[in-house]
VEXSEVEX-861113 format. One line per 3 residues: number of its first residue (from 1); for each residue x, y, z of N, C-alpha, C. Coordinates in steps of 0.05 Angstrom, whole numbers, plus 5000, padded with zeros to 4 digits. Last residue first. Example, Ala and Ser with C-alpha at 12.3 -4.5 7.8 and 13.67 -1.06 7.14 Angstrom:
# VEXSEVEX-861113
2	5257 4955 5142 5273 4979 5143 5258 5001 5157  5264 4886 5156 5246 4910 5156 5264 4934 5156
END
This chain:
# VEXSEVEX-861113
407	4138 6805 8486 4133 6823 8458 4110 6833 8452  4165 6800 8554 4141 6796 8530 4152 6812 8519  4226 6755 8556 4212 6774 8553 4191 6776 8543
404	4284 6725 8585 4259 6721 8582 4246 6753 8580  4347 6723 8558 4327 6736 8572 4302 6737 8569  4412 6716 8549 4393 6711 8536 4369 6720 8558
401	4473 6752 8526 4457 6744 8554 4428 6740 8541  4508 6774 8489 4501 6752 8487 4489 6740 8504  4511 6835 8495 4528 6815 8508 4529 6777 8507
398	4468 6850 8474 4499 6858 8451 4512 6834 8476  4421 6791 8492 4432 6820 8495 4456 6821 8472  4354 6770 8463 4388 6768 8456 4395 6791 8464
395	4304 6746 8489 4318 6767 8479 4345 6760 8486  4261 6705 8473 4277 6705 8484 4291 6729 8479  4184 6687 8478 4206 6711 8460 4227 6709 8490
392	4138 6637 8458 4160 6644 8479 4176 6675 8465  4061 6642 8442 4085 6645 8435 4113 6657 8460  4024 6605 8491 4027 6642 8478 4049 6626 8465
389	3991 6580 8515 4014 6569 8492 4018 6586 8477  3964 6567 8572 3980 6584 8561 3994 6573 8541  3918 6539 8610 3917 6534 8581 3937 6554 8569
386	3909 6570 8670 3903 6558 8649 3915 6551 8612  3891 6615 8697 3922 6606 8700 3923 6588 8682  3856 6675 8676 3860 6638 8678 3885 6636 8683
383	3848 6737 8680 3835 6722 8691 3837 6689 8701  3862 6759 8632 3881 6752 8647 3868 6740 8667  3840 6738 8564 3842 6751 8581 3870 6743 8602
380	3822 6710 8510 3815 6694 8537 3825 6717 8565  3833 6749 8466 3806 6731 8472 3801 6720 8497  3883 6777 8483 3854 6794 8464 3824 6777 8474
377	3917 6732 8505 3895 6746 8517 3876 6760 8507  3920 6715 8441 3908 6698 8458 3900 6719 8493  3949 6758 8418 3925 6745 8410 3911 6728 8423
374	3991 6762 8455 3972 6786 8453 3944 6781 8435  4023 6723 8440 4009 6734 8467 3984 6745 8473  3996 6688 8391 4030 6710 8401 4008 6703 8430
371	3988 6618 8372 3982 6648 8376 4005 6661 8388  4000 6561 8331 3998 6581 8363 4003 6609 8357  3942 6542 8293 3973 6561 8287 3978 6563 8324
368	3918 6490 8261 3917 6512 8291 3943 6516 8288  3898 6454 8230 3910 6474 8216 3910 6500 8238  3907 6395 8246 3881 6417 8242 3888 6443 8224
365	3963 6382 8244 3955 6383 8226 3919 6384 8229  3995 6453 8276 3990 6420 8281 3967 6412 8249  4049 6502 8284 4021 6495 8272 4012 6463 8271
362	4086 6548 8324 4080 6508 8310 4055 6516 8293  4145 6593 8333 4110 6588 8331 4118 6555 8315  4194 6621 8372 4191 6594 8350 4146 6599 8352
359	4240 6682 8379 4211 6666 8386 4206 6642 8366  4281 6721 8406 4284 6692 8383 4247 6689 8396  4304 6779 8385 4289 6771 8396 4281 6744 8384
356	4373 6815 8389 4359 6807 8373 4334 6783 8392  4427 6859 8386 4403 6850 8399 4389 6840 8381  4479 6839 8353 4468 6858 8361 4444 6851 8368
353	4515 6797 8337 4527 6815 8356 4510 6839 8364  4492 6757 8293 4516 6787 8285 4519 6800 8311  4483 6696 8287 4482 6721 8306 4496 6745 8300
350	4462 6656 8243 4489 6672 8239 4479 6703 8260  4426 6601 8247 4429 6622 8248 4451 6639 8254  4389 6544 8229 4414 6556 8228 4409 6586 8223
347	4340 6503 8274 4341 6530 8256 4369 6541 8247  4300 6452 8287 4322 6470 8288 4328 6482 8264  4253 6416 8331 4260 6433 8313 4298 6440 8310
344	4226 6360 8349 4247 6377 8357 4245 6385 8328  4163 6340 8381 4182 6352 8365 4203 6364 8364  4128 6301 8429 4146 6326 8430 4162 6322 8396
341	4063 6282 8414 4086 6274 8426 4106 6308 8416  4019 6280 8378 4017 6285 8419 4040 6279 8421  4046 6237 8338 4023 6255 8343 4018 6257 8370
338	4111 6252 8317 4090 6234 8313 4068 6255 8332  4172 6254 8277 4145 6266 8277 4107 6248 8288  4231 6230 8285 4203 6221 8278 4187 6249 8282
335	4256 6283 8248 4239 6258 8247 4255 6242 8275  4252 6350 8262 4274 6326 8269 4252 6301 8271  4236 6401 8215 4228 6391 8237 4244 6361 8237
332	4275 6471 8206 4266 6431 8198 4259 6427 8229  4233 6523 8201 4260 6502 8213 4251 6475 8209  4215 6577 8166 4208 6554 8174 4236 6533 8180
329	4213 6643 8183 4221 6632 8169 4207 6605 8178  4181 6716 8188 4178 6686 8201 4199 6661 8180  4193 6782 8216 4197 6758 8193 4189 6732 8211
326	4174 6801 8268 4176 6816 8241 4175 6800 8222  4178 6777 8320 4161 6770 8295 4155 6785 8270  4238 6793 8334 4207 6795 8356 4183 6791 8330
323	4274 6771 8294 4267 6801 8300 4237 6801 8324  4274 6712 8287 4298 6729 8296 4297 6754 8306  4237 6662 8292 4235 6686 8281 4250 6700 8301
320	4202 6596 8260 4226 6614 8276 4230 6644 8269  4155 6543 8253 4168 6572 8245 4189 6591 8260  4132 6490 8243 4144 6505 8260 4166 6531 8248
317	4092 6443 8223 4104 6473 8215 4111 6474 8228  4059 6393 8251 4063 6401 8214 4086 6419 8206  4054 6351 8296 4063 6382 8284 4076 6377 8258
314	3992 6313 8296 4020 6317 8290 4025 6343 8290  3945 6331 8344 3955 6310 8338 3986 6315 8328  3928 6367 8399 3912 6355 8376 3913 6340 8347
311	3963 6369 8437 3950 6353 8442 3931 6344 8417  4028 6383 8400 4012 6390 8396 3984 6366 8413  4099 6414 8406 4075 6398 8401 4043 6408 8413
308	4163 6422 8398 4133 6431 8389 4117 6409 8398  4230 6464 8422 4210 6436 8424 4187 6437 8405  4294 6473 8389 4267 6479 8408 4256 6444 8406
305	4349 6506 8373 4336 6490 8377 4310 6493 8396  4388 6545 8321 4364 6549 8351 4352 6515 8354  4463 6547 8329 4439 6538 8308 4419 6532 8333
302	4501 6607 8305 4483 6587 8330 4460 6569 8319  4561 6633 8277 4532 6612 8272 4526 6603 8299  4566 6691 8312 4565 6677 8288 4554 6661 8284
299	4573 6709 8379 4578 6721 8353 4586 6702 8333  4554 6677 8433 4575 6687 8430 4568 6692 8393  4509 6667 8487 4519 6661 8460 4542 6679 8455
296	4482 6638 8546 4501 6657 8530 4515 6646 8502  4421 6627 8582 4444 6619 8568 4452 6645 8559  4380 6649 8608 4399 6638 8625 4420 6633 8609
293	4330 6632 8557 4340 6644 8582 4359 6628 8595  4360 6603 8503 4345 6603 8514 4345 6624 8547  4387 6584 8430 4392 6589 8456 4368 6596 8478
290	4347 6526 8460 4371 6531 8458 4379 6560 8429  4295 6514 8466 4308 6521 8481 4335 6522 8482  4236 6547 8442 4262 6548 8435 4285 6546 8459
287	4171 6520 8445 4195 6533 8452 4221 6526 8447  4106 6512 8420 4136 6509 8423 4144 6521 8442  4039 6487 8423 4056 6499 8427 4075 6496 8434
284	3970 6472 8412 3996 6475 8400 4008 6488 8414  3936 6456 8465 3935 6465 8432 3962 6465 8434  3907 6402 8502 3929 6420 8503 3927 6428 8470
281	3838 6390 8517 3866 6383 8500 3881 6405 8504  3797 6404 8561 3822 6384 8557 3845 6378 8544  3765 6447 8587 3779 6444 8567 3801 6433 8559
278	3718 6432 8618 3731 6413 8611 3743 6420 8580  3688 6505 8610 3695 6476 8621 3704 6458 8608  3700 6573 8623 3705 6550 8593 3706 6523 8608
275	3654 6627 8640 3687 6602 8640 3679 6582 8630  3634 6689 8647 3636 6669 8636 3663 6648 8641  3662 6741 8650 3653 6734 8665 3643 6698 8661
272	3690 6757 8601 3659 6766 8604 3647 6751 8633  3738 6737 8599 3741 6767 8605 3711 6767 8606  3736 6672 8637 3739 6689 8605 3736 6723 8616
269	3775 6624 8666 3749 6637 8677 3763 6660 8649  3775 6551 8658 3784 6579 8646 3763 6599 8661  3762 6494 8712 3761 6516 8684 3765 6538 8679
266	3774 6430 8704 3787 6449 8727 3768 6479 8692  3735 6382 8749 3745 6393 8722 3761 6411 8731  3703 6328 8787 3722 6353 8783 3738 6355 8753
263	3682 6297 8840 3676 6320 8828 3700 6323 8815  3649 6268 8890 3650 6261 8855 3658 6283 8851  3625 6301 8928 3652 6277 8935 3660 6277 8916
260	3592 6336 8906 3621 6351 8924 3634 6323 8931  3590 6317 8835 3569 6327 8866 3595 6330 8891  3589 6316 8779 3591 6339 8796 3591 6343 8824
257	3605 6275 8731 3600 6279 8761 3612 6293 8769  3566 6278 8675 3589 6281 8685 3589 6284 8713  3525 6223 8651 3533 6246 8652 3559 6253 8677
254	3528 6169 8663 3513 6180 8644 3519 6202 8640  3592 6137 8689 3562 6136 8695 3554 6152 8660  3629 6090 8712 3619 6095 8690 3595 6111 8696
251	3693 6096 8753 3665 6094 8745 3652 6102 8728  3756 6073 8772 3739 6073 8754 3706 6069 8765  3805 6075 8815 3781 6067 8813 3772 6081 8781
248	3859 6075 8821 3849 6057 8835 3820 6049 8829  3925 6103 8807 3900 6103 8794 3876 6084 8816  3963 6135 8807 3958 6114 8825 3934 6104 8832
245	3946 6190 8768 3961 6178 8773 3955 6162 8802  3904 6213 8719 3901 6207 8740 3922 6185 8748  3902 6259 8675 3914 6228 8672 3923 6219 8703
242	3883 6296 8682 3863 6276 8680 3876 6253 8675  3929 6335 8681 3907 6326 8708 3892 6303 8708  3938 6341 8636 3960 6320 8653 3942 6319 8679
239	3908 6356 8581 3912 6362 8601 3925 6336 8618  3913 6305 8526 3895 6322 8540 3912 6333 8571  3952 6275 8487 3937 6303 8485 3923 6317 8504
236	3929 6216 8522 3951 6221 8502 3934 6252 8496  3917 6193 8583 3898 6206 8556 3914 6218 8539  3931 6154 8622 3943 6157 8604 3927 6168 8579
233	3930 6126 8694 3918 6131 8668 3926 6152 8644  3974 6083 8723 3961 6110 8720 3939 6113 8690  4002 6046 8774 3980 6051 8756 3973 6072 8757
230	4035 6048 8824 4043 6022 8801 4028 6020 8785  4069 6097 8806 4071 6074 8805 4044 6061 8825  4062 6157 8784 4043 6140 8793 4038 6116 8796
227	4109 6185 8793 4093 6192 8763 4067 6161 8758  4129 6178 8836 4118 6212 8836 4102 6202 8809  4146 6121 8825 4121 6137 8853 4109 6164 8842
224	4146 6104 8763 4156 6116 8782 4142 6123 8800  4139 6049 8721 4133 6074 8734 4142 6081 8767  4196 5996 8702 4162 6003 8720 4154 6040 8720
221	4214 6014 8636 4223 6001 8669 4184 6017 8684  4208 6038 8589 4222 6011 8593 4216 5998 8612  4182 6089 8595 4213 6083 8594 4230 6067 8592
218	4138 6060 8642 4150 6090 8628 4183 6081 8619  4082 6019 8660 4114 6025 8659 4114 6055 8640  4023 6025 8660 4045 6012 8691 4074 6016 8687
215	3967 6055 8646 3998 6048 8647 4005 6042 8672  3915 6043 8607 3924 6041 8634 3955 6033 8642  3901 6100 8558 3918 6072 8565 3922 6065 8593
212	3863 6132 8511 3874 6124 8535 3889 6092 8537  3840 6130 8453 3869 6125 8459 3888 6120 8485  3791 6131 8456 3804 6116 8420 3835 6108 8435
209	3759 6138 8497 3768 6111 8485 3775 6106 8467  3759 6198 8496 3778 6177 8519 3791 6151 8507  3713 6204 8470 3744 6209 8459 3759 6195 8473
206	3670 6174 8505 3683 6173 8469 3707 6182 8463  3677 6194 8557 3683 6166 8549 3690 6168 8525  3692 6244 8583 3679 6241 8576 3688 6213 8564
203	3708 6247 8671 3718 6248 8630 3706 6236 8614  3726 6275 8723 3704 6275 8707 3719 6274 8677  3775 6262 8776 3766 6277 8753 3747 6257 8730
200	3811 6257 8830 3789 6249 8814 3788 6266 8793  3858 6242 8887 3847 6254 8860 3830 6248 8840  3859 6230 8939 3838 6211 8928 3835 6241 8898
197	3902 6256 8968 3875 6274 8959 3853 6254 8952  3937 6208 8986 3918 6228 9009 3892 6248 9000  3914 6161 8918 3937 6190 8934 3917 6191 8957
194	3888 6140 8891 3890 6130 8914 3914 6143 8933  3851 6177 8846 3877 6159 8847 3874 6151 8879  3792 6167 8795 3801 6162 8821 3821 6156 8831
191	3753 6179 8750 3773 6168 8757 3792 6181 8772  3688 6169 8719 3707 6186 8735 3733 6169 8749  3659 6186 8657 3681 6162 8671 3690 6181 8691
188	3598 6172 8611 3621 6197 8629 3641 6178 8645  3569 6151 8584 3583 6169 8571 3602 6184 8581  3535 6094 8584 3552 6096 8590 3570 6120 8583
185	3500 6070 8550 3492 6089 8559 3505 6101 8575  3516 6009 8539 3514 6031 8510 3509 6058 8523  3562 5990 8585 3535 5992 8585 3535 6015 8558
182	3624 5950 8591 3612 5981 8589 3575 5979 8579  3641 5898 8605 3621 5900 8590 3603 5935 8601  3691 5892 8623 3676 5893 8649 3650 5894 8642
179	3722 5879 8580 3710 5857 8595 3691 5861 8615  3717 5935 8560 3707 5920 8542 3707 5878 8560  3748 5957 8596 3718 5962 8589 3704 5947 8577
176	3795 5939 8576 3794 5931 8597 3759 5948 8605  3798 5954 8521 3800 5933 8521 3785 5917 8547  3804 6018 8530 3770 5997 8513 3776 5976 8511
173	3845 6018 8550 3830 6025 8569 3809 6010 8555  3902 5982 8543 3886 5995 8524 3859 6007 8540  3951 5982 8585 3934 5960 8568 3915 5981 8555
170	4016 6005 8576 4005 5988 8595 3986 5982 8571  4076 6058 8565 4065 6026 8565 4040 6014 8582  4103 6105 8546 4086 6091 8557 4078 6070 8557
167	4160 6143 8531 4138 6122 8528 4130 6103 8544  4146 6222 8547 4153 6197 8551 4146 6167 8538  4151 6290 8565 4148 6265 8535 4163 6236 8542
164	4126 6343 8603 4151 6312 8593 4141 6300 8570  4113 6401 8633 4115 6385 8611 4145 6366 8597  4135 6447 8661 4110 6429 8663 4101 6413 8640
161	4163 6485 8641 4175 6458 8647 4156 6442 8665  4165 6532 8619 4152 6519 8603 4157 6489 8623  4205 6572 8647 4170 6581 8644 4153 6556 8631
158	4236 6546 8675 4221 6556 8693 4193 6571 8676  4262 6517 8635 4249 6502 8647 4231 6520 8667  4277 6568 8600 4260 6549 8592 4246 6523 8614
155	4289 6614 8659 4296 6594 8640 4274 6583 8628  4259 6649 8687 4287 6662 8674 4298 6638 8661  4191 6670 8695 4215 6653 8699 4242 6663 8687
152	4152 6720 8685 4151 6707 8703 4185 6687 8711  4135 6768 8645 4154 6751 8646 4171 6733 8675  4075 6789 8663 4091 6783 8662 4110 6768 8662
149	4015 6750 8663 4012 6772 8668 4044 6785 8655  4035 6693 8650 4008 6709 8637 4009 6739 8642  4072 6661 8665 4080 6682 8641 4059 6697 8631
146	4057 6629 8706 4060 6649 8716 4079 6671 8689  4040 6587 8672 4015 6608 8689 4030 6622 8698  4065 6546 8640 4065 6573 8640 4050 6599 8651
143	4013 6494 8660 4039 6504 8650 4043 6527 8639  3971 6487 8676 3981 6502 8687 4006 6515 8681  3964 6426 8654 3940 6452 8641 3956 6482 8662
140	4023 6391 8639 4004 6403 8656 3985 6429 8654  4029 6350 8593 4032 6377 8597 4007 6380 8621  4058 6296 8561 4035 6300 8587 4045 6327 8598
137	4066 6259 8509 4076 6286 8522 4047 6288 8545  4087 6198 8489 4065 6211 8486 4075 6237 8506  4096 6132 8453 4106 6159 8458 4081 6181 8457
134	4072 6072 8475 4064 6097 8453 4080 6127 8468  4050 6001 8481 4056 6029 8486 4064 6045 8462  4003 5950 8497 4009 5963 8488 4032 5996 8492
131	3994 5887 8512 4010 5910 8516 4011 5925 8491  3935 5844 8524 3951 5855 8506 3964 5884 8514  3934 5821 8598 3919 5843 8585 3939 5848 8555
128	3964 5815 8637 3955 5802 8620 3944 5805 8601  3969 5860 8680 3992 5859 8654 3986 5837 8642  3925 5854 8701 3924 5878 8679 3945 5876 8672
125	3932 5821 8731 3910 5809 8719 3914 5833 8692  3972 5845 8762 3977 5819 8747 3960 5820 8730  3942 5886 8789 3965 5889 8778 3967 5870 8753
122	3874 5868 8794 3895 5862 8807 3928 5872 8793  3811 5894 8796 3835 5884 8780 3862 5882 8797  3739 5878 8803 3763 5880 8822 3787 5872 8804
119	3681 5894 8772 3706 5867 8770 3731 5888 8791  3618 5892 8744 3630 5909 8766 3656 5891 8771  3590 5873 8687 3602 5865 8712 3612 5881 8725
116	3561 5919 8663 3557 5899 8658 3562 5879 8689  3567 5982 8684 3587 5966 8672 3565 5940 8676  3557 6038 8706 3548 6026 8685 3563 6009 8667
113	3602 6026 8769 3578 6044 8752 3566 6027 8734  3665 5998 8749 3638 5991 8759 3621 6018 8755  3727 5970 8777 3716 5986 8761 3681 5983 8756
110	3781 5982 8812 3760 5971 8811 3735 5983 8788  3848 5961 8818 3828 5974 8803 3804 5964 8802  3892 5951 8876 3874 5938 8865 3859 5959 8849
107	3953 5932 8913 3941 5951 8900 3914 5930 8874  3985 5892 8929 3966 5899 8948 3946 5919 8931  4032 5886 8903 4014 5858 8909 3993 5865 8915
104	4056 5944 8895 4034 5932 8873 4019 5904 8881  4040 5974 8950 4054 5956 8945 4036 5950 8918  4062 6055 8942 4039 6035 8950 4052 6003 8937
101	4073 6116 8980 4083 6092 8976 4062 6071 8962  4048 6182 8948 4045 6155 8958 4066 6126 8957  4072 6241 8948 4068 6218 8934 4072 6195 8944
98	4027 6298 8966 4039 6279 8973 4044 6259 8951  3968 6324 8944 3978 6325 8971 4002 6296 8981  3981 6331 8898 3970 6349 8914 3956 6345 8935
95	4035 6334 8850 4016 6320 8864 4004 6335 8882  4073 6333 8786 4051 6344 8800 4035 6328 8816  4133 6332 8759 4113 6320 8770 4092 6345 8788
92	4169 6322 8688 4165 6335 8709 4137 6323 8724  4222 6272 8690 4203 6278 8683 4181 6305 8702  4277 6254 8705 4276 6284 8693 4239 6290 8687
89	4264 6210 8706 4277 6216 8732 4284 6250 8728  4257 6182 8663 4238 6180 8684 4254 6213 8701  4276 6228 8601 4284 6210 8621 4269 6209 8646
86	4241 6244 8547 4254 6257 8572 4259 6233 8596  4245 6242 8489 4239 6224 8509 4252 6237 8534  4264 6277 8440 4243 6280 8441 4237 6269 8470
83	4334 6297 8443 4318 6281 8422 4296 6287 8442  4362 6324 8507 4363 6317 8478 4341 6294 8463  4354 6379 8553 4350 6353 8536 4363 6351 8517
80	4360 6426 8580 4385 6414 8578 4389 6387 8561  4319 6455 8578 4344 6464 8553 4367 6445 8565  4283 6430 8600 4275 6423 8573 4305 6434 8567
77	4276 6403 8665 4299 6421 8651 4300 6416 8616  4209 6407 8691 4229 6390 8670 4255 6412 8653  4196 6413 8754 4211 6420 8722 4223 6408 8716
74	4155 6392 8805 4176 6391 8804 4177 6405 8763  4102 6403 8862 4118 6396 8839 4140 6404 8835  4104 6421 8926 4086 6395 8907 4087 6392 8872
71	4148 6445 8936 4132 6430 8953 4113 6415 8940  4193 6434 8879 4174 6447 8896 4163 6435 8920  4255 6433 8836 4231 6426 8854 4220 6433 8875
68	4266 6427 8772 4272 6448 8796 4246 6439 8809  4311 6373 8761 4288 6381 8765 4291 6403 8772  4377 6372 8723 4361 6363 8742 4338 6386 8745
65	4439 6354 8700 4405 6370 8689 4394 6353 8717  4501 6344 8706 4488 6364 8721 4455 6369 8718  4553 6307 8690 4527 6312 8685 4506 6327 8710
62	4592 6286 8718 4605 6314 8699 4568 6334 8697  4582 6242 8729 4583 6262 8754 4581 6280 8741  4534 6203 8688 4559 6208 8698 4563 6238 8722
59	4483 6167 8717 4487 6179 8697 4523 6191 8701  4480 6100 8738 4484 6137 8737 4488 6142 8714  4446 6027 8744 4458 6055 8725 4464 6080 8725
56	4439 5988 8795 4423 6005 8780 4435 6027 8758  4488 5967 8819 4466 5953 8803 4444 5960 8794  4547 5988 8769 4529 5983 8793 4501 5974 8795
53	4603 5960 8745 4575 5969 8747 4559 5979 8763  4666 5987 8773 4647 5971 8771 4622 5978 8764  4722 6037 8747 4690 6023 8763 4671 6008 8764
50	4778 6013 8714 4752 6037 8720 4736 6016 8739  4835 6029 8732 4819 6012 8739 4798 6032 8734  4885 6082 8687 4866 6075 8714 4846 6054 8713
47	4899 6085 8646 4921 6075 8671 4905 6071 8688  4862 6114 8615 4869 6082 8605 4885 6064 8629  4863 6170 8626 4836 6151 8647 4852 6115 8628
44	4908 6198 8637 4903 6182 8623 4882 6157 8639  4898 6242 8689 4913 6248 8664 4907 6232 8641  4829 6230 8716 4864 6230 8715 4870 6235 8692
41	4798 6277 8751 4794 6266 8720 4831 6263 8723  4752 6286 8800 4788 6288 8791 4784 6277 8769  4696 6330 8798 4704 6293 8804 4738 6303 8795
38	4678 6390 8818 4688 6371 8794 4700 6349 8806  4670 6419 8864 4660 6392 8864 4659 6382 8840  4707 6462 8869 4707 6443 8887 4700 6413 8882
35	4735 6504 8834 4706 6485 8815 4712 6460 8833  4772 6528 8840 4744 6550 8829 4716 6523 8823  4809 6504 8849 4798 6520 8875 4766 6524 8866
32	4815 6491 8800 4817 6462 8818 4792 6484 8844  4857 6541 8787 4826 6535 8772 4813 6513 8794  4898 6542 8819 4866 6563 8824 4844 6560 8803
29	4921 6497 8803 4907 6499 8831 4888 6518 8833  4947 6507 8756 4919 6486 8755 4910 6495 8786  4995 6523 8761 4974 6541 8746 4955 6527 8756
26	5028 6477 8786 5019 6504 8804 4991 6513 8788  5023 6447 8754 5000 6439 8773 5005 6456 8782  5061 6472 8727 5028 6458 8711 5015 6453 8730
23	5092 6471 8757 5093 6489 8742 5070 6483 8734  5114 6410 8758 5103 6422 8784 5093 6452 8775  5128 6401 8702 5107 6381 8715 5102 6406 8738
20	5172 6432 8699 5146 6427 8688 5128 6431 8694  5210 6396 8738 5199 6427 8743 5173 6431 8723  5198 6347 8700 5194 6340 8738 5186 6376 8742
17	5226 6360 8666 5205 6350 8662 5190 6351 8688  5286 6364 8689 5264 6393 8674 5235 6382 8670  5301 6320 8706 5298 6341 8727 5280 6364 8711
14	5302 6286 8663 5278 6283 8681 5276 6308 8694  5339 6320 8628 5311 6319 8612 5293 6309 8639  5388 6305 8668 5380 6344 8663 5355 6335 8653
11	5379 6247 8659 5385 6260 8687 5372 6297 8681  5399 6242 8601 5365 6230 8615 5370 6242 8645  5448 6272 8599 5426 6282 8595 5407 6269 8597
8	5483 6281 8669 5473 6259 8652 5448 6266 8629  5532 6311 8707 5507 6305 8687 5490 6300 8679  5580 6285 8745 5573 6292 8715 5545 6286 8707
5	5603 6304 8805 5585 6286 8794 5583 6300 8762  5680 6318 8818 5654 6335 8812 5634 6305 8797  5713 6288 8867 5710 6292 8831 5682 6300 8828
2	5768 6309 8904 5739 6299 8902 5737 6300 8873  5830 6285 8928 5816 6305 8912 5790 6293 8902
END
């Protein structure tokens, strides 16, 4: 006569743990389905060997911000940042025609026109040179050109993301003038990259020389190809054109060079027919990128975040406004606070669930407000792709869908 097996309750508690268990990973499979290229994440990452260094640093897989990129530039994903320094590799770029390999052994600055000595610079010879660096924002004079007519993009990086904040490093430009012995009569500089275009541009010397810099690193670490390894030039505030990347030449002359090799500004064309030259500094202006196009909020506290700055020095103000500018309030501004460089703002705000229009305005310490829209075409028109620092307006749907819009 057989004898029935007995039991065991650690025997019945594994066998139920074990059905569970397979019950939990049934549910889990159609999520797993819905999201192919999530990395596995084990149950207790402590059981698992983690990964070796590697010999350059990732960022993690989970992490997703990246450029949106073109045949000849690239966006800075501003609503996915944090704090003021945008990472090399997030920085946005502009080239026009290509970005050059070049060897720094081989690469040389020459500098000359109305210079004393005319001198050949070598990489080396210019990291001997006292270092200097400086957090600084480099906005492309094109930035937001296609929000002039209509609401052109559908995220903060698609309407504003011609523009990074980075720190900079290399030698002082009036230092490295200052051996080649600049001539007193000396007022104009053109500068020359060593791209397929040979990019150039015309710049006036006095302002240039309180703050330009000839840079070789960003971020700690060398400069990047697209962002003009292994030398660029560096006018803190002014348009990002003239900060001529893979820099190669320097010339001094008397006035500005116009002639069809020498050449180049870029300029506003005005509602009278008339256009505005070498208008270099970038003015004031924010954006709010959180919440922001493309995003979704949900009903009660959101607190707004944005950017500010300003080519013409610190941001002083920044103002926020919930109704398409009916009311204006003021948001703390996030120290540091420094000058040509990016700001972060933020605002607490209690969403109630019904449409509502977010826009941020700056003011810098000139006392230049940024304008709405409709004040700045009033004066400059539709005519420029140029110089846009309209005020942003995001619209809040009842659904919490955020949405680029004019006001």
């Amino acid at each position: 006569m057989s004898q029935k097996p007995t039991l065991s309750r650690r025997t019945f508690l594994t066998a139920a743990s074990l059905a569970g268990l397979a019950a939990a990973q049934a549910m889990l499979q159609p999520l797993q389905a819905q999201t192919p290229d999530a990395p596995t994440v084990p149950e207790d990452p402590t059981k698992v060997p983690g990964a070796p260094p590697s010999a350059y640093g990732q960022r993690s897989s989970f992490e997703q911000a990246q450029r949106l990129a073109g045949s000849s530039s690239s966006l800075t994903p501003l609503q996915d940042l944090h704090g003021i320094v945008t990472p090399a590799s997030l920085h946005f770029e502009r080239h026009h025609n290509g970005v050059p390999l070049i060897d720094p052994a081989r690469h040389r600055l020459l500098i000359h026109g109305l210079v004393e000595r005319p001198m050949i610079f070598t990489m080396d010879e210019l990291k001997r040179f006292p270092a200097v660096s400086r957090l600084a924002f480099i906005e492309c004079s094109g930035n937001s050109a296609g929000e002039w007519h209509e609401p052109g993009g559908q995220t903060a990086q698609q309407t504003q993301g011609l523009i990074s904040s980075s720190e900079w490093t290399g030698v002082l430009l009036a230092i490295v003038l200052r051996e080649v012995g600049m001539k007193p009569d000396a007022t104009w500089m053109l500068a020359e990259g060593a791209d397929a275009a040979a990019m150039t541009r015309s710049i006036p010397l006095a302002p240039a020389l309180e703050e330009a810099l000839l840079c070789y690193a960003q971020n700690g670490e060398a400069l990047r190809p697209e962002q003009g390894y292994p030398l660029r030039l560096l006018i803190p505030g002014w348009e990002g054109n003239v900060c001529i990347k893979w820099l190669r030449r320097l010339k001094l002359g008397a006035a500005p060079f116009m002639t069809r090799e020498e050449t180049s500004h870029y300029t506003d064309l005005m509602p009278n027919g008339t256009a505005r030259q070498f208008t270099l500094v970038m003015e004031a202006k924010s954006v709010i990128t959180s919440p922001s196009g493309g995003q979704q909020i949900r009903p009660g506290f959101v607190e707004i975040r944005g950017l500010a700055w300003s080519g013409r020095g610190r941001v002083t103000q920044v103002e926020v406004s919930t109704d398409g500018g009916e009311t204006w309030r003021k948001a703390q501004l996030q120290k540091p606070v420094l000058a040509k460089c990016h700001t972060r703002f933020r605002f607490p705000w209690r969403w109630n669930g019904q449409e509502a229009i977010l826009q941020s305005r700056c003011a810098d310490e000139t006392g230049y407000v940024q304008p709405s829209r409709q004040a700045l075409v009033a004066v400059r028109g539709l005519h420029s792709i140029y110089h846009n620092n309209a005020i942003q307006s995001w619209k809040v749907s009842r659904d919490g869908a955020v949405h680029n819009v004019h006001v």
